[in-house]
C-alpha positions, -999 to +999 in steps of 0.1 A: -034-413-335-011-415-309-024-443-284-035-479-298-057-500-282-047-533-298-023-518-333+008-513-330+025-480-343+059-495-356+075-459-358+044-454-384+029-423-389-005-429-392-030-404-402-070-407-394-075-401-430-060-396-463-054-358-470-063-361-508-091-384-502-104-362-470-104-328-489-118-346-523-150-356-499-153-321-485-153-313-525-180-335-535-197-319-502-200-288-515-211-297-547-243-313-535-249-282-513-242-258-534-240-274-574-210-280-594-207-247-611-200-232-579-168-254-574-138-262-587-118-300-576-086-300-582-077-324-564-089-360-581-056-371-598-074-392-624-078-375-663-116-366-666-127-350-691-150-313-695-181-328-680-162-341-653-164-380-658-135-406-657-117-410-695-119-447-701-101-457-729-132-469-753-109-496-770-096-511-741-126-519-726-139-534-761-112-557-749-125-565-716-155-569-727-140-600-751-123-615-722-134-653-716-144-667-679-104-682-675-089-646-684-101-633-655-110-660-627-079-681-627-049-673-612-021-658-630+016-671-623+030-645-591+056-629-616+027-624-647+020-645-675+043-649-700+026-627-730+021-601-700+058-598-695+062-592-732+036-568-734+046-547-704+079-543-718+066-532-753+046-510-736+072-493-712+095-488-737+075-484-767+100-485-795+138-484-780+148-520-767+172-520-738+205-527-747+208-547-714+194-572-692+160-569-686+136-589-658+096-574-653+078-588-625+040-580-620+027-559-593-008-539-590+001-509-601+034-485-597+027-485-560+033-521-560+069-515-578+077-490-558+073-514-524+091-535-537+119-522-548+123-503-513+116-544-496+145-557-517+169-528-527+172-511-490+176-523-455+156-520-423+164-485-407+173-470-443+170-439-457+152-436-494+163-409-515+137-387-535+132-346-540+113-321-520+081-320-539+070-358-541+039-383-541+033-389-509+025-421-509+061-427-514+070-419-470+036-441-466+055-474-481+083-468-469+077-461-436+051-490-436+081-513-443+109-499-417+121-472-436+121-436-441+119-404-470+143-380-470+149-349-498+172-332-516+162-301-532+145-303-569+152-268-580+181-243-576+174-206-577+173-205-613+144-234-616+169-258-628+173-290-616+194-287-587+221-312-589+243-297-562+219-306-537+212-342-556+251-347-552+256-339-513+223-357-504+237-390-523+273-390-507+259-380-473+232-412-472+259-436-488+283-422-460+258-439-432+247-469-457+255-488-479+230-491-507+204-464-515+173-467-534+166-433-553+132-424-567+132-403-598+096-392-610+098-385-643+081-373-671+058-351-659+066-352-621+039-361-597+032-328-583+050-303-603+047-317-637+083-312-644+105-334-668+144-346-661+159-334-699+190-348-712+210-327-689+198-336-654+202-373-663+240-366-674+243-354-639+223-378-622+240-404-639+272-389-634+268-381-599+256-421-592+291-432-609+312-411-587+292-424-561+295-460-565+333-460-574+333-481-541+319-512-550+311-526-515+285-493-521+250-495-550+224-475-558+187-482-572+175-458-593+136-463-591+122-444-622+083-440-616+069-433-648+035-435-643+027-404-665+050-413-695+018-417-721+004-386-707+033-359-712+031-357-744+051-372-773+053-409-765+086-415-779+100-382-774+097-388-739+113-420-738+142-404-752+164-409-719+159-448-715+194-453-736+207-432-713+202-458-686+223-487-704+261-494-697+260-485-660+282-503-638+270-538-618+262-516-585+238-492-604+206-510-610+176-494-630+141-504-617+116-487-643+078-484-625+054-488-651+015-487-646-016-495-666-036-470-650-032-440-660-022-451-697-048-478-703-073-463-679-071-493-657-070-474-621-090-498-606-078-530-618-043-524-600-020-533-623+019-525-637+052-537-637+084-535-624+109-539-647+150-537-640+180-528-667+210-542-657+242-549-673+247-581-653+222-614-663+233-630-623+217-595-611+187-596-633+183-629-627+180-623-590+158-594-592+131-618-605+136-640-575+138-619-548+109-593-562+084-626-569+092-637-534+081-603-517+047-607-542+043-640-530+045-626-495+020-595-499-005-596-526+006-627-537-004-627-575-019-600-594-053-591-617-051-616-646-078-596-667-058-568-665-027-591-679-049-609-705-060-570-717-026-557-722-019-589-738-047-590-766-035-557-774-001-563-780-010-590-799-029-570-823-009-538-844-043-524-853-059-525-820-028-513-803-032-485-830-065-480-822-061-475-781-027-454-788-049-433-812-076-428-787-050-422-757-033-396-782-064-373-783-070-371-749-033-364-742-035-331-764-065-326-743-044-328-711-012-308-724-034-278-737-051-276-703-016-276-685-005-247-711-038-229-703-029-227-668+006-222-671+002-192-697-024-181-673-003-182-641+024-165-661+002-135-670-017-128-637+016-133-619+010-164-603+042-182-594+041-221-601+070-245-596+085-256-630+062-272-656+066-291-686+034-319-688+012-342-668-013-344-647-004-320-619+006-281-615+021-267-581+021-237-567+050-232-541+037-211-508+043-208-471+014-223-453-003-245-473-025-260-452-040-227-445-040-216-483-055-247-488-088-238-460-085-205-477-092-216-508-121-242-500-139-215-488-142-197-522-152-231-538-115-244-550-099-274-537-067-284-538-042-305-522-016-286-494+015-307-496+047-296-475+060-272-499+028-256-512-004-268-534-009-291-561-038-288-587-050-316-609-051-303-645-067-334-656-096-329-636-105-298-648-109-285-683-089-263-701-116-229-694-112-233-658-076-238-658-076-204-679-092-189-649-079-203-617-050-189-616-061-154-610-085-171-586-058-186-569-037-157-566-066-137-550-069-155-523-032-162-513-025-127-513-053-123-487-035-144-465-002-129-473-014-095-463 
């Protein structure tokens, strides 16, 4: 849409409708046309399971179900209630406490923490920092608030994590501004299912230091781990949080933490943003300033979702009980994104670097039209500006085994 009648563009770009959403209706389409053994979505980027209906975590809606009338229709304080903060942290960071200064505020969901982080960490007119294969949701919020996505590179030649790029894309944005929000995906990276290992956060880290020598110049590093219960390991991949203590004052952590995906809560919109700072003056104003831009947007958020998380927490054998179940459908999703790896390696499918998660990509050079291609043989995916994602967690570990070949077939029709 170009020409409003009564909106007003505000340097947005605005599209008719939402790709994933679009392409997931021309999905469902073809399944009442044809059947759904005639077509594979990979596009839903929720964790069903073989049948093709939504996990819900059993145990956690035993909880719901025990919620009284006041856990769910009053309102909750705008930050979260108090045994919500505790909980949230417990849950982000499982077992390692921060050796820092810690503040969470309540938001619905990561997207909420990621707004606003970008509302109080960056300026009108600036430039947010993330890779080349992202969510892309992320240019929606910040353009939506006056500000604007750009990339550095993800991978080098190798498939390594290409911190050369990182490097020049950090001093060149803090050369025109000067604070920069960076968002960091990780574990299992929304859409290539990659994971930063110990390495690429010595240079991130190290590459932010250099960076912010200058202390009239700061950087936020916004780590969205949304998939963190889902890429395996829980504590194995929470391994790097140490590695976020000690910075110096002008490097603040904003961890993004969401109940949906790891309590299978997508619809109740609900998380946490939660800083690590060395300084209790900048922690203490992160709680301000972040519950004064929820006051001013979705003002508080779910309280059943709060009073959930809570009652778990407050209960070692329930908590045992929902990490038990989430555990078994997590070795579900990692041998599905095996499957399709091991796959793609043998057919000779190239995919971009995988470790765990929800998503695979598959790097090509017109993905919208690989995309059309691929719809017409039953199998849809999502074209993003680098190539295609495929949701691994919304289809089961025998058609992953096969749609890679699948996928190849057609792409090198429209290579030919």
């Amino acid at each position: 849409m170009s020409n409003y009648k009564m909106a007003e563009a505000n340097n947005r770009v605005i599209p008719v409708e939402d790709k994933i959403f679009g392409i997931n209706q021309k999905a469902k389409e073809m399944i009442a046309k044809e059947g759904a053994d005639k077509v594979v979505n990979a596009t839903i980027g929720s964790l069903l399971d073989d049948d093709g209906n939504l996990v819900i975590l059993s145990s956690v809606v035993e909880v719901l179900k025990g919620l009284t009338p006041i856990d769910y229709a009053d309102y909750a304080p705008i930050s979260g209630t108090p045994d919500f903060i505790k909980a949230i942290k417990k849950a982000a960071f499982g077992s390692y406490v921060p050796k820092a200064y810690t503040e969470a505020i309540a938001t619905p969901g990561g997207t909420g923490a990621i707004r606003n982080t970008i509302q109080n960490y960056s300026k009108r007119g600036d430039k947010v920092l993330t890779s080349d294969w992202f969510w892309a949701p992320y240019s929606t919020i910040a353009q939506d608030i006056e500000r604007s996505i750009v990339t550095y590179t993800l991978f080098d030649e190798n498939g390594s994590f290409n911190s050369a790029s990182f490097e020049s894309k950090v001093k060149e944005l803090l050369g025109s501004q000067d604070g920069l929000v960076i968002i960091l995906n990780t574990p299992a990276h929304n859409p290539t299912g990659y994971s930063f290992t110990k390495d690429d956060w010595y240079s991130i880290l190290s590459i932010a230091k250099a960076a912010t020598t200058d202390p009239t110049k700061k950087i936020t590093l916004l780590v969205d781990v949304a998939y963190v219960d889902y890429a395996g390991d829980e504590e194995e991949y929470r391994k790097f949080y140490p590695l976020l203590e000690d910075l110096p004052s002008n490097i603040l952590v904003v961890i993004a933490y969401s109940l949906s995906k790891s309590y299978t809560m997508y619809g109740m919109r609900s998380g946490a943003m939660i800083c690590m700072t060395s300084e209790k003056e900048i922690a203490d104003e992160f709680k301000t300033v972040c519950s004064f831009s929820s006051r001013g947007t979705w003002s508080n958020c779910n309280r059943a979702a709060m009073a959930t998380l809570s009652s778990i927490y407050a209960d070692e054998e329930l908590l045992a009980k929902v990490t038990s179940e989430r555990q078994g459908y997590c070795k579900m999703l990692v041998q599905r994104g095996k499957a399709f790896q091991k796959a793609a390696n043998e057919v000779g499918l190239e995919i971009v670097p995988f470790d765990a998660g929800f998503f695979v990509s598959i790097p090509c050079d017109n993905p919208d039209a690989a995309g059309e291609a691929l719809q017409k043989e039953g199998i849809f995916a999502v074209p993003l500006g680098k190539g295609l994602r495929v949701s691994v967690a919304s289809i089961s570990e025998e058609v992953c085994k096969k749609l890679p070949a699948s996928i190849l077939k057609v792409l090198k029709t429209i290579n030919a």
